[in-house]
Z-matrix of the N, CA and C atoms (Angstrom, degrees):
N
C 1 1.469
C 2 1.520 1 109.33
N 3 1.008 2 118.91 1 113.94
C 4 2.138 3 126.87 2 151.22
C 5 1.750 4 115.97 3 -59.18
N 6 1.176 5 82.49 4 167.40
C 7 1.244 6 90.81 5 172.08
C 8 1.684 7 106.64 6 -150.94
N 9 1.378 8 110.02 7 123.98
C 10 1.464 9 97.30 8 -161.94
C 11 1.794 10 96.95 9 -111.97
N 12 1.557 11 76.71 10 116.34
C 13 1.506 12 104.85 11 -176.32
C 14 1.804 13 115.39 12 -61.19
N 15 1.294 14 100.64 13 -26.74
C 16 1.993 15 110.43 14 -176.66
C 17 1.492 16 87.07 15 -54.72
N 18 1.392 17 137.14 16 -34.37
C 19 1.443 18 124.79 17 -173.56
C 20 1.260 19 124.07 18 -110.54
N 21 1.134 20 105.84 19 28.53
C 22 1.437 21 119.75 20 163.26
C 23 2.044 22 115.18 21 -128.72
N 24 1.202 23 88.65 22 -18.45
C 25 1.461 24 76.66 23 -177.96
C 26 2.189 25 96.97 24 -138.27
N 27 1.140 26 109.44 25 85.14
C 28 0.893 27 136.48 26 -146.67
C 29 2.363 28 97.20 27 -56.92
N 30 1.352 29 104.90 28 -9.31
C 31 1.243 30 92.10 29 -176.56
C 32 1.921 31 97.15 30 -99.03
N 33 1.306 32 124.61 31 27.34
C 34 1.187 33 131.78 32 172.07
C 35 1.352 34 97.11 33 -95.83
N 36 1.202 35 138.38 34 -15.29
C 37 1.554 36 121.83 35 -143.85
C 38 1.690 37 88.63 36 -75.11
N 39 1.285 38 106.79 37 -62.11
C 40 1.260 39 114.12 38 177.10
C 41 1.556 40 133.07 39 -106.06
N 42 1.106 41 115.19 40 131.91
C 43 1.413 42 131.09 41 -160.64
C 44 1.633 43 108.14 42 -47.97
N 45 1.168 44 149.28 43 157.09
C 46 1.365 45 153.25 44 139.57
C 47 1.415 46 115.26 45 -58.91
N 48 1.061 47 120.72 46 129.81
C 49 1.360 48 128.74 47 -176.12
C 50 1.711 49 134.62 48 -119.50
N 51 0.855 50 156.50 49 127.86
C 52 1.656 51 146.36 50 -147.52
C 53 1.236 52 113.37 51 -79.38
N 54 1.333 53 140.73 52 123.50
C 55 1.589 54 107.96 53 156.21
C 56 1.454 55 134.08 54 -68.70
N 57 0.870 56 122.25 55 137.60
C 58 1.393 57 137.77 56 -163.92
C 59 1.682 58 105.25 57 -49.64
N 60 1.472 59 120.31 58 -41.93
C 61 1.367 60 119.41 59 177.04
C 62 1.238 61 106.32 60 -56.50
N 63 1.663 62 122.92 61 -52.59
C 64 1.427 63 107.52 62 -162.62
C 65 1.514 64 118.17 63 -96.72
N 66 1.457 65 109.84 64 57.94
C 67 1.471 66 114.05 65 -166.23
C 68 1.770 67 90.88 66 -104.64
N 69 1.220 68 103.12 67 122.93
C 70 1.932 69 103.29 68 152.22
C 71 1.001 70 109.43 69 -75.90
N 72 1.810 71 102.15 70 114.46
C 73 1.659 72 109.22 71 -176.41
C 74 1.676 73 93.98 72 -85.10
N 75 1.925 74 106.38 73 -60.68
C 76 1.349 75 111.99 74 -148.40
C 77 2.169 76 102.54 75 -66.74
N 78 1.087 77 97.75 76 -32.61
C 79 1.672 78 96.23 77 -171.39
C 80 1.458 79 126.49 78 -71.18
N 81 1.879 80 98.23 79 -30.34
C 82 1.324 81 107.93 80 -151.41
C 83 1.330 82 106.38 81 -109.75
N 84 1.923 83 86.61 82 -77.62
C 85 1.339 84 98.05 83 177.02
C 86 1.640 85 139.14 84 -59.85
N 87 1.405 86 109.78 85 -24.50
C 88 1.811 87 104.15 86 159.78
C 89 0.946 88 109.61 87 -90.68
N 90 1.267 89 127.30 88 29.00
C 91 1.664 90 111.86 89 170.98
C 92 1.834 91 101.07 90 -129.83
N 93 1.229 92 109.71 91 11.77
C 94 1.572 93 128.28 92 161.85
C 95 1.978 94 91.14 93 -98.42
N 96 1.271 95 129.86 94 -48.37
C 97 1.186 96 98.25 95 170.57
C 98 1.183 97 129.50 96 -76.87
N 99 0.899 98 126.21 97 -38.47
C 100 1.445 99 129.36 98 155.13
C 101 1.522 100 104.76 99 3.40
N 102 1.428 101 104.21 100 -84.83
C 103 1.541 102 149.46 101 177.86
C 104 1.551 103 87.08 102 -27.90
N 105 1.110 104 119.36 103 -98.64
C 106 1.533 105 139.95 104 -165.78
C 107 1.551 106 115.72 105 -44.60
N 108 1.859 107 116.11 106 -31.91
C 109 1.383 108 117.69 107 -147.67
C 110 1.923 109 87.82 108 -64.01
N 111 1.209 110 133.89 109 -48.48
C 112 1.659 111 151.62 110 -105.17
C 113 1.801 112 58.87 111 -91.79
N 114 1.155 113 121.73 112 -91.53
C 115 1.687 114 130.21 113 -174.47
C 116 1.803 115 115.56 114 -9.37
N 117 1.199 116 76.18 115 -41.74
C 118 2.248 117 89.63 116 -162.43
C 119 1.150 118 106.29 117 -73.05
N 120 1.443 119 110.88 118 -37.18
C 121 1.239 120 126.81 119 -147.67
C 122 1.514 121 98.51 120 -96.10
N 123 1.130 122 136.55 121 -50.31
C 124 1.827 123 164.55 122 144.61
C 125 1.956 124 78.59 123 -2.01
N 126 1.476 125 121.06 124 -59.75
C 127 1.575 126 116.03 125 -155.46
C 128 1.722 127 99.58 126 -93.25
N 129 1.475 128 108.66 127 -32.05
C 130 2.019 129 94.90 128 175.11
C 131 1.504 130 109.20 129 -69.36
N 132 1.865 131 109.30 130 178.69
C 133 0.860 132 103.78 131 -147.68
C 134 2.324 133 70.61 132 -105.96
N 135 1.639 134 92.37 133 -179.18
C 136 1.953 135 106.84 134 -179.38
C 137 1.409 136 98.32 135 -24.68
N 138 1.048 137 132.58 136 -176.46
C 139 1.316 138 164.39 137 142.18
C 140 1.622 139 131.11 138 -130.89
N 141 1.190 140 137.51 139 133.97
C 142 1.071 141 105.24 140 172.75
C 143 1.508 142 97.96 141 -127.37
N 144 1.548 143 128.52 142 -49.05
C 145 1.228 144 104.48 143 -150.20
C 146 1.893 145 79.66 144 -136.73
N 147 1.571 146 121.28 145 179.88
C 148 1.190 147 135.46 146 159.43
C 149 2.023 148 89.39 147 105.70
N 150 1.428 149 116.74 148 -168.84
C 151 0.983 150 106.10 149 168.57
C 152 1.558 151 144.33 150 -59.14
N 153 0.948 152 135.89 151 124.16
C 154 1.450 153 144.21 152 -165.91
C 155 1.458 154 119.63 153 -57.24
N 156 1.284 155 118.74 154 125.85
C 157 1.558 156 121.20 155 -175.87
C 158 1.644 157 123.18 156 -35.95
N 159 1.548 158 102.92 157 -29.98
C 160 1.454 159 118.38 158 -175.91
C 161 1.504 160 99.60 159 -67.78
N 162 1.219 161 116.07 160 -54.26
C 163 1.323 162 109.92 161 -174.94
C 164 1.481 163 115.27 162 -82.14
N 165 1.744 164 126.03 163 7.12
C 166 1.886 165 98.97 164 157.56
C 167 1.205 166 98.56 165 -97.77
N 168 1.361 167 126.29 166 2.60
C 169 1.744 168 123.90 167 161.33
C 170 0.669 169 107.40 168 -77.41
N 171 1.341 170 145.44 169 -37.00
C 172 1.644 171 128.09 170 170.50
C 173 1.742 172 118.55 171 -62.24
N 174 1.314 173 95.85 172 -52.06
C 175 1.510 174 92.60 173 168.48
C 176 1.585 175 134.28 174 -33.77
N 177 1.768 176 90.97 175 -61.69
C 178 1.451 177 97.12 176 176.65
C 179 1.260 178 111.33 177 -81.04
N 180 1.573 179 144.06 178 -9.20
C 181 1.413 180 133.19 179 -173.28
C 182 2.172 181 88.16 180 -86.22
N 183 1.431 182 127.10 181 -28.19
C 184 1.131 183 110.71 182 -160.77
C 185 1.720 184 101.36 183 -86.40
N 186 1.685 185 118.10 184 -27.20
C 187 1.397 186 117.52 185 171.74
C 188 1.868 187 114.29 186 -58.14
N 189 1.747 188 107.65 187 -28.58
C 190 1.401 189 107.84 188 179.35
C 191 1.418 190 111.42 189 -86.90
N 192 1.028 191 121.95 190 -14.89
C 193 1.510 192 103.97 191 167.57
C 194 1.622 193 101.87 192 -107.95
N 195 1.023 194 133.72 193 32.26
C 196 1.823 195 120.55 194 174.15
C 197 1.718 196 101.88 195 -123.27
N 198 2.022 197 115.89 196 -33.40
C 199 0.590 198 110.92 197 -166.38
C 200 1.365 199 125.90 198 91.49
N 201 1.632 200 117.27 199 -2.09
C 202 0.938 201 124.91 200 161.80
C 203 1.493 202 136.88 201 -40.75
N 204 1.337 203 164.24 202 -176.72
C 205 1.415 204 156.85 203 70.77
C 206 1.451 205 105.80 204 -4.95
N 207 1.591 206 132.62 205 132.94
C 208 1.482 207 132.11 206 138.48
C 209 1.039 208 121.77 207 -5.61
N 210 1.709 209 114.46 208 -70.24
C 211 0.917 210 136.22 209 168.25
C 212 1.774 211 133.58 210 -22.93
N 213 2.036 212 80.91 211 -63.72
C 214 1.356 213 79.34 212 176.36
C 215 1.717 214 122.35 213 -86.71
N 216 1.466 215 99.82 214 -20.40
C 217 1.647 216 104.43 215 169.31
C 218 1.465 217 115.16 216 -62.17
N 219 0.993 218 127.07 217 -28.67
C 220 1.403 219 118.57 218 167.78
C 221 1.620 220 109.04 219 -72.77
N 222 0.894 221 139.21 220 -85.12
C 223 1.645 222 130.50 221 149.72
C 224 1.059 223 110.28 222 34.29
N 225 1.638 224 108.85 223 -77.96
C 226 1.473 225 132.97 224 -171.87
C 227 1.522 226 105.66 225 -58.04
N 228 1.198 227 132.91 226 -44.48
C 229 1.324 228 140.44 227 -177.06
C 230 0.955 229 101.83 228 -74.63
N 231 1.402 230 136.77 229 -56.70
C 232 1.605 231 126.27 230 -165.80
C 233 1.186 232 107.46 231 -64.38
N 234 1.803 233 134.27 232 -47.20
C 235 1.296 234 130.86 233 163.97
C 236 1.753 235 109.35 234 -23.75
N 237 1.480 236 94.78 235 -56.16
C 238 1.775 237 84.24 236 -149.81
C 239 1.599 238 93.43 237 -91.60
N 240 1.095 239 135.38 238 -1.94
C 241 1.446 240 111.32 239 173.15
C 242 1.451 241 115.46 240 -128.88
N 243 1.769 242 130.78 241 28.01
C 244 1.045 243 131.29 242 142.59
C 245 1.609 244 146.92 243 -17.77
N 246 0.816 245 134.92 244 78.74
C 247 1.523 246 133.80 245 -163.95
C 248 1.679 247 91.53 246 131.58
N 249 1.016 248 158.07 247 -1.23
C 250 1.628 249 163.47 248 -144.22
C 251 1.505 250 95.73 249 -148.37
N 252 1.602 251 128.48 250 31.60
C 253 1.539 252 101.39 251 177.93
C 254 1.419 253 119.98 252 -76.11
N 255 1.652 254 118.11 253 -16.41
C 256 1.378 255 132.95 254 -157.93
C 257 1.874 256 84.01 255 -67.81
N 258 1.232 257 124.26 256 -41.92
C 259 1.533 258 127.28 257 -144.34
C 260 2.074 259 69.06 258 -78.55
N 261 0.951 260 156.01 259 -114.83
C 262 1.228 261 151.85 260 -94.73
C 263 1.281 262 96.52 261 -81.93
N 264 1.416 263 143.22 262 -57.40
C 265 1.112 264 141.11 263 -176.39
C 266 1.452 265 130.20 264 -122.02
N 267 1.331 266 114.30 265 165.58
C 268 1.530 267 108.38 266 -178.27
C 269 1.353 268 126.96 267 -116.62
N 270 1.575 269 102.02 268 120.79
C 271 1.695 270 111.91 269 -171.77
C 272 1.336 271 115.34 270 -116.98
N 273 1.187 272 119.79 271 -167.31
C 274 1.704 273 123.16 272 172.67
C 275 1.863 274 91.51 273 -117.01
N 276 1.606 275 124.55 274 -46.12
C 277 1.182 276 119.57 275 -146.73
C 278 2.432 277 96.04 276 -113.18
N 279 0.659 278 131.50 277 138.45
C 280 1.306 279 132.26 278 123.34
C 281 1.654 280 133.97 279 21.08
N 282 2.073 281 76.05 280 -91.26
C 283 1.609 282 95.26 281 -155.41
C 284 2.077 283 87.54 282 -140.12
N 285 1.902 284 95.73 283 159.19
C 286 1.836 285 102.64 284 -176.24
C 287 1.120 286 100.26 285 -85.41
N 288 1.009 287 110.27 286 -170.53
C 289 1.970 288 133.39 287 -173.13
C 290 1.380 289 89.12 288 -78.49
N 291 2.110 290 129.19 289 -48.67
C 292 1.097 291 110.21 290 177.08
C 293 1.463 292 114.72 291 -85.11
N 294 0.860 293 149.62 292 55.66
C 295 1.447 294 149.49 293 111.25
C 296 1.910 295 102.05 294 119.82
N 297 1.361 296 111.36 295 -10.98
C 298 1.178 297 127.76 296 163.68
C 299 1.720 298 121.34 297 -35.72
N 300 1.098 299 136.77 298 119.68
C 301 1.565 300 122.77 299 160.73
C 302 1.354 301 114.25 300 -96.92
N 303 1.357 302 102.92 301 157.98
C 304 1.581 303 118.39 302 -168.13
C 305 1.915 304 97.32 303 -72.92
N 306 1.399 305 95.64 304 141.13
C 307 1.561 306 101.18 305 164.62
C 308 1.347 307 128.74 306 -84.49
N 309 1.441 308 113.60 307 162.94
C 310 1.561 309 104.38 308 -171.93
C 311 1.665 310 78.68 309 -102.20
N 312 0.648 311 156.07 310 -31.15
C 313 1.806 312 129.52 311 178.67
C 314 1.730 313 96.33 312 -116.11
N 315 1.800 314 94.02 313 161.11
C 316 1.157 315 96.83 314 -159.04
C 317 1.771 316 100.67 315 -96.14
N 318 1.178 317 115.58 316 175.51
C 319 1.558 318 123.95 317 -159.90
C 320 1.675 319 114.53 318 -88.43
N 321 1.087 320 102.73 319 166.70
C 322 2.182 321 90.61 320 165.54
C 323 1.069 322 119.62 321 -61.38
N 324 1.665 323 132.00 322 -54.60
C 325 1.388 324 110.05 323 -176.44
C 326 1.571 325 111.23 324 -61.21
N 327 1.564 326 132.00 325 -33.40
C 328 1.400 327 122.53 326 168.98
C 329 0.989 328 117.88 327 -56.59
N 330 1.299 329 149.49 328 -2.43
C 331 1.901 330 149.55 329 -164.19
C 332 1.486 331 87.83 330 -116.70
N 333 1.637 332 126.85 331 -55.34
C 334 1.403 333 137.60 332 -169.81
C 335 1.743 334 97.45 333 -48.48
N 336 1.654 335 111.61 334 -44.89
C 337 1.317 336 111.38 335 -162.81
C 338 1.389 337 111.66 336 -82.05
N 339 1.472 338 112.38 337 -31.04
C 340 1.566 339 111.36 338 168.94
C 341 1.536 340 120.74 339 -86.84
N 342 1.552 341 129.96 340 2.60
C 343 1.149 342 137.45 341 148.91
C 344 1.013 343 112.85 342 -76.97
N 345 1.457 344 151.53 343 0.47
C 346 1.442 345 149.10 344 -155.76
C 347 1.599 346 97.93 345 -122.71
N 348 1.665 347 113.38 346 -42.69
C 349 1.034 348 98.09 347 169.84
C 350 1.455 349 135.24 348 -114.54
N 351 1.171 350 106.38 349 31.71
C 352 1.361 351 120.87 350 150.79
C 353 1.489 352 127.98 351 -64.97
N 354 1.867 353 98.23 352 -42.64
C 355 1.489 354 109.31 353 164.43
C 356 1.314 355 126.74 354 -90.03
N 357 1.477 356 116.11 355 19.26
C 358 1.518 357 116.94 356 172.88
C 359 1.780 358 102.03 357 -113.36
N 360 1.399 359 106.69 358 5.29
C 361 1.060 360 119.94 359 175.33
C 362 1.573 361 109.21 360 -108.93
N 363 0.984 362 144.70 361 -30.48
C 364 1.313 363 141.46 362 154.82
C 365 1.439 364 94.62 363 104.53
N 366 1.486 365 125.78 364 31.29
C 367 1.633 366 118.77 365 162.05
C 368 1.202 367 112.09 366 -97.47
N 369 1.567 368 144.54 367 -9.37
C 370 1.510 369 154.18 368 -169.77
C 371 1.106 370 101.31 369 -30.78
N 372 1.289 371 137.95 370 -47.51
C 373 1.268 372 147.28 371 -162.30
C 374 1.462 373 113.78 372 -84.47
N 375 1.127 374 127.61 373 -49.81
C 376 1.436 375 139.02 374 144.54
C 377 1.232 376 128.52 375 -30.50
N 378 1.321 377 94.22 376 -58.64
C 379 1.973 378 100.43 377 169.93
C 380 0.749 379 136.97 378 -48.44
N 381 1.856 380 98.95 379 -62.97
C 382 1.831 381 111.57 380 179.82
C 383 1.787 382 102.47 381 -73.18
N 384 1.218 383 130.22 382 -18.06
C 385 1.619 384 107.54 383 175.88
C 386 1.392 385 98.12 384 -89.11
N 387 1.670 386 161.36 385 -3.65
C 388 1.138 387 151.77 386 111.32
C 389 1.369 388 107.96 387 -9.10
N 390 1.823 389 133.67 388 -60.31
C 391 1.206 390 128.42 389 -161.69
C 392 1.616 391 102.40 390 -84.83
N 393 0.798 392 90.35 391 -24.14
C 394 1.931 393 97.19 392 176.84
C 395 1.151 394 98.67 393 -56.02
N 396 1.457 395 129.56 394 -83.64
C 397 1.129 396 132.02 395 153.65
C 398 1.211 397 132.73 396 22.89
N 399 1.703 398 108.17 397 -76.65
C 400 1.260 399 117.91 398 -178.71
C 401 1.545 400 92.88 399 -76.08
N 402 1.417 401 134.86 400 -50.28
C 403 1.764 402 117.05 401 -174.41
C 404 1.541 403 116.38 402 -48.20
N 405 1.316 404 107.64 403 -23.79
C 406 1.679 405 113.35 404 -169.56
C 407 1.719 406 97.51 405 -77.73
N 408 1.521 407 109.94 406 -17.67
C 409 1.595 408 108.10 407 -156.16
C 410 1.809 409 77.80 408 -97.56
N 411 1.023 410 150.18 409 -83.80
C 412 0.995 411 168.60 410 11.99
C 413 2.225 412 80.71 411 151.93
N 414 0.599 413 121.01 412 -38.07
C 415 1.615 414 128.46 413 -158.06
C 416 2.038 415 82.18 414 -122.48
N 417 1.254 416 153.28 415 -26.43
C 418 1.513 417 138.87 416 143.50
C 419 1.373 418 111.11 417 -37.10
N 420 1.257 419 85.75 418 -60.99
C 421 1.786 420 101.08 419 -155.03
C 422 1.540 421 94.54 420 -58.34
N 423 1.284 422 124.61 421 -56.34
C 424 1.452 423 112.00 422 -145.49
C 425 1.672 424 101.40 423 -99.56
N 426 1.725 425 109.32 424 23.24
C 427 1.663 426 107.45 425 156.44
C 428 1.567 427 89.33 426 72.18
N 429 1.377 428 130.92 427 63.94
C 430 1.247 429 113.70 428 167.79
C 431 1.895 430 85.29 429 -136.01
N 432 1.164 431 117.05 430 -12.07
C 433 1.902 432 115.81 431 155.22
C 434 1.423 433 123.44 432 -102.34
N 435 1.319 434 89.60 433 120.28
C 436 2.009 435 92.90 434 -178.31
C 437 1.572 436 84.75 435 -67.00
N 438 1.876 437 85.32 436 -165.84
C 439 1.380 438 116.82 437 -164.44
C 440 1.661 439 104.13 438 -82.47
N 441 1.639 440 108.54 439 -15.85
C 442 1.398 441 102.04 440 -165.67
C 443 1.358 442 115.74 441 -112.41
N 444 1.393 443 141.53 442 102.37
C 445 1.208 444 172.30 443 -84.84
C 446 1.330 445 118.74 444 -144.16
N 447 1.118 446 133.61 445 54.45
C 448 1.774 447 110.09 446 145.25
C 449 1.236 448 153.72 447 -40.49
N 450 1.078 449 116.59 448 122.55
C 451 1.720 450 107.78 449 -175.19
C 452 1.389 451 104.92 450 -111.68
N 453 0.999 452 116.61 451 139.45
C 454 1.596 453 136.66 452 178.43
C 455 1.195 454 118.57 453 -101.32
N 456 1.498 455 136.44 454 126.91
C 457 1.292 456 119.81 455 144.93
C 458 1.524 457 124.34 456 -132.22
N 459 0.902 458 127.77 457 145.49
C 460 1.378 459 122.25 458 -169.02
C 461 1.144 460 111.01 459 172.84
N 462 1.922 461 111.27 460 143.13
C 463 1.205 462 118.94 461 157.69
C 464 1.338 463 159.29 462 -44.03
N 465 1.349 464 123.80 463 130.81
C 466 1.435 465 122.77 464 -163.48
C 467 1.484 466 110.09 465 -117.37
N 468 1.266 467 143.08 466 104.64
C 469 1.246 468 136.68 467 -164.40
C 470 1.619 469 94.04 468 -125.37
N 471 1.805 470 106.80 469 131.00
C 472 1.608 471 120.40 470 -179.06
C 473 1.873 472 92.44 471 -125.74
N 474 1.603 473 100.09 472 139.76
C 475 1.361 474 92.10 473 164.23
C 476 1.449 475 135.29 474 -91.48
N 477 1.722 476 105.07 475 147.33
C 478 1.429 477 126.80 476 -161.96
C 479 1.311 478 101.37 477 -114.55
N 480 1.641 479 95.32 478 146.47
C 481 1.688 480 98.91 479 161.30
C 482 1.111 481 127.53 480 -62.66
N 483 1.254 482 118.53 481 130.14
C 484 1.872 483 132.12 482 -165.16
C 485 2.256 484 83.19 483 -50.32
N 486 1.504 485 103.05 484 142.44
C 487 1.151 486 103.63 485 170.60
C 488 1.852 487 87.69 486 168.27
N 489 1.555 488 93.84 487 119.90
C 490 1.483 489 102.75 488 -176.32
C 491 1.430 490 128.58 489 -92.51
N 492 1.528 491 89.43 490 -21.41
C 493 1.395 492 102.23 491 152.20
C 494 1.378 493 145.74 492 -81.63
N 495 1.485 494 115.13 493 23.69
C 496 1.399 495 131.01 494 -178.79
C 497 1.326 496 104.85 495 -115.40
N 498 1.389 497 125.65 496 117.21
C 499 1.507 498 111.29 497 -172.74
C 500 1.484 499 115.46 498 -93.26
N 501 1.203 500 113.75 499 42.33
C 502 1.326 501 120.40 500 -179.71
C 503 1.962 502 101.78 501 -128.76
N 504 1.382 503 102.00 502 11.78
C 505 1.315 504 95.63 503 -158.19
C 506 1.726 505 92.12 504 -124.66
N 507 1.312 506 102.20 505 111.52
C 508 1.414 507 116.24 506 170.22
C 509 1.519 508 133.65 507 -84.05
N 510 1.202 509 125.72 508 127.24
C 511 1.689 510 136.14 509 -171.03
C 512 1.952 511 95.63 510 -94.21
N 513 1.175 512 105.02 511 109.40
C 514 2.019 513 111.82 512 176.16
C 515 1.255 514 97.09 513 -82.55
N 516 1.390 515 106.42 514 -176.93
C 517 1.243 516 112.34 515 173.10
C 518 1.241 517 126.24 516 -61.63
N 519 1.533 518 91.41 517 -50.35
C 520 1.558 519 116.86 518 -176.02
C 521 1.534 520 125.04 519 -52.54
N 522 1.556 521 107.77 520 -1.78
C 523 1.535 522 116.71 521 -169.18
C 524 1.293 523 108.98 522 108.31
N 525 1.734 524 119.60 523 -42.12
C 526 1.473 525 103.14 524 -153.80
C 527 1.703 526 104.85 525 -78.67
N 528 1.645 527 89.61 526 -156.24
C 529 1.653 528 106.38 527 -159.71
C 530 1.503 529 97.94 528 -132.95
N 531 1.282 530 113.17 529 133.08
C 532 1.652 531 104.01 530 -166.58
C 533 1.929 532 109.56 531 -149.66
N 534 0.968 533 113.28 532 149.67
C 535 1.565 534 114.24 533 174.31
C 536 1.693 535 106.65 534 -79.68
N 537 0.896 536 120.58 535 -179.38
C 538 1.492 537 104.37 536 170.67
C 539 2.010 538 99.33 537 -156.37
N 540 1.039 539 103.31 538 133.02
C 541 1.603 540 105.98 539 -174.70
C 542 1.746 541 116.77 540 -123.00
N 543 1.012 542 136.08 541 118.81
C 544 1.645 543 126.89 542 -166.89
C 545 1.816 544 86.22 543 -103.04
N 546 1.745 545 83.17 544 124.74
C 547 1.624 546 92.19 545 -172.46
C 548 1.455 547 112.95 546 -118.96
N 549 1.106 548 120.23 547 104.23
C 550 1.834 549 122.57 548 -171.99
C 551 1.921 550 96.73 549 -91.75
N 552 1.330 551 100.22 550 131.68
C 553 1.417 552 107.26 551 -157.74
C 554 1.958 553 94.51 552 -141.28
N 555 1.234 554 119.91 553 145.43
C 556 1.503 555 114.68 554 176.22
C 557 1.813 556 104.65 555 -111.92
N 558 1.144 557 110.94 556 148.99
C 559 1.634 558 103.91 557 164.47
C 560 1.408 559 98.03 558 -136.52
N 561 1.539 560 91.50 559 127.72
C 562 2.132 561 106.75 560 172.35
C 563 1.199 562 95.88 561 -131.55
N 564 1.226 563 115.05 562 157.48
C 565 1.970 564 124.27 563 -176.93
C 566 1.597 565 113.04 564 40.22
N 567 1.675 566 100.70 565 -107.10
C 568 1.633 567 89.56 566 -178.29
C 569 1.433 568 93.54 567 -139.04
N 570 1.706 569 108.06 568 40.01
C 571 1.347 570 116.85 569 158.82
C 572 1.756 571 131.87 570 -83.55
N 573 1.237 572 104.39 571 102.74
C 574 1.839 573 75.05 572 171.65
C 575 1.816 574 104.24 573 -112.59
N 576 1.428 575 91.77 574 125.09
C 577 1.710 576 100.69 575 -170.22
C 578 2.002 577 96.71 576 -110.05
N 579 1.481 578 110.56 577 132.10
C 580 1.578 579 116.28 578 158.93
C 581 1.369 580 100.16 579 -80.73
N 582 1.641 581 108.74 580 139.09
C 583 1.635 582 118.58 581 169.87
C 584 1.762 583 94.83 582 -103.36
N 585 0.838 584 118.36 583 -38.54
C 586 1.646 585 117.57 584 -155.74
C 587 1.128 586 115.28 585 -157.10
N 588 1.672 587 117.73 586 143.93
C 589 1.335 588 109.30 587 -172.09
C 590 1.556 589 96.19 588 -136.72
N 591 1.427 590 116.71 589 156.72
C 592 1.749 591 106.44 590 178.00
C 593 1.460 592 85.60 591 -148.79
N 594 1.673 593 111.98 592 130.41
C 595 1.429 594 128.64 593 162.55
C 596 1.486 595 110.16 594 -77.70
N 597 1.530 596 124.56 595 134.42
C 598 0.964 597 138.22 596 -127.87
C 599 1.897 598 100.35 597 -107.64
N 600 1.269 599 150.66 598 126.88
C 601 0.993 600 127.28 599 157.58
C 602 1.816 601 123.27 600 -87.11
N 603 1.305 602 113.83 601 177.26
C 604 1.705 603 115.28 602 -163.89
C 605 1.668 604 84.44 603 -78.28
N 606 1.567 605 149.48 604 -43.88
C 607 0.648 606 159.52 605 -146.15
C 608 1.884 607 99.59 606 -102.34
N 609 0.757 608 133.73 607 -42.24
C 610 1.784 609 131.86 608 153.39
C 611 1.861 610 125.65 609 -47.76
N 612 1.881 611 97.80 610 -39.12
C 613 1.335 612 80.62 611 165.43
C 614 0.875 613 161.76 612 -45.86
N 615 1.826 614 140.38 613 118.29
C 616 1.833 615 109.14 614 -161.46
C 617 1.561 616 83.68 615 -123.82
């Protein structure tokens, strides 16, 4: 049996989130990707040229701790590191034939396209607890977890289309149809941070 604490202690429901101004990009935070990329990168497939894996991990590790949109976390990056495109990716030229220059962070449909195939690759799960990772590292470092430690664990159930042949797909009592996720989560101060998440099989349940 759990006990789900988001409804008992009502500043769990929802996570704490960073503002985007006061993020250490140059000290902290790329040097948590740094840290993390060797892991992420170990599960995508070659790369050779266009923007660099490190940098849509930065993207998406800086939208998960600000709380941003993709969208707008990339935004946020291109603002602040404009004139620096050589540092994120690798080109021969600048600027296009139509008069366009290359960005130093990459755009929404480019994040949309490398989120799409991460999950046609079946690492999703891998990844995002990699980026967890780096938020858990990322929220040490910069003194936003005391010394005194909660650990959380508990269930997360989203509803699924009834389908009995999916072994990720759970029948409740109640009739419905549900995903099921075992979520180990820490709370220090008036932080509540997820480290890791694991989707559950019908055959894992205990």
């Amino acid at each position: 049996m759990t006990i789900n604490l988001a409804k008992l202690i009502p500043k769990l429901a929802t996570s704490r989130k960073i503002a985007p101004e006061t993020i250490n990009h140059s000290q902290q935070l790329l040097n948590i990707v740094n840290q993390i990329s060797n892991e992420a990168i170990s599960i995508l497939p070659k790369k050779r040229s266009g923007f660099s894996y490190e940098t849509r991990i930065y993207v998406q590790l800086f939208a998960q701790l600000t709380g941003l949109s993709p969208k707008q976390a990339a935004q946020n990056l291109q603002n602040r590191w404009k004139g620096y495109e050589d540092i994120f990716q690798s080109f021969q030229k600048s600027g296009f034939i139509n008069g366009k220059n290359r960005r130093a962070i990459p755009d929404q449909p480019t994040l949309c396209r490398f989120k799409k195939s991460i999950a046609n690759q079946n690492i999703a799960e891998k990844f995002t607890n990699i980026l967890l990772w780096g938020q858990f590292l990322y929220a040490l470092r910069s003194h936003l977890i005391g010394t005194a430690l909660n650990l959380i664990a508990d269930y997360n159930d989203e509803p699924c289309k009834a389908n009995r042949d999916d072994p990720y797909c759970f029948g409740t009592k109640d009739g419905k149809f549900v995903n099921r996720t075992l979520v180990f989560s820490i709370l220090s101060r008036d932080l509540h941070l997820i480290i890791v998440r694991f989707k559950i099989k019908k055959n894992e349940q205990t």
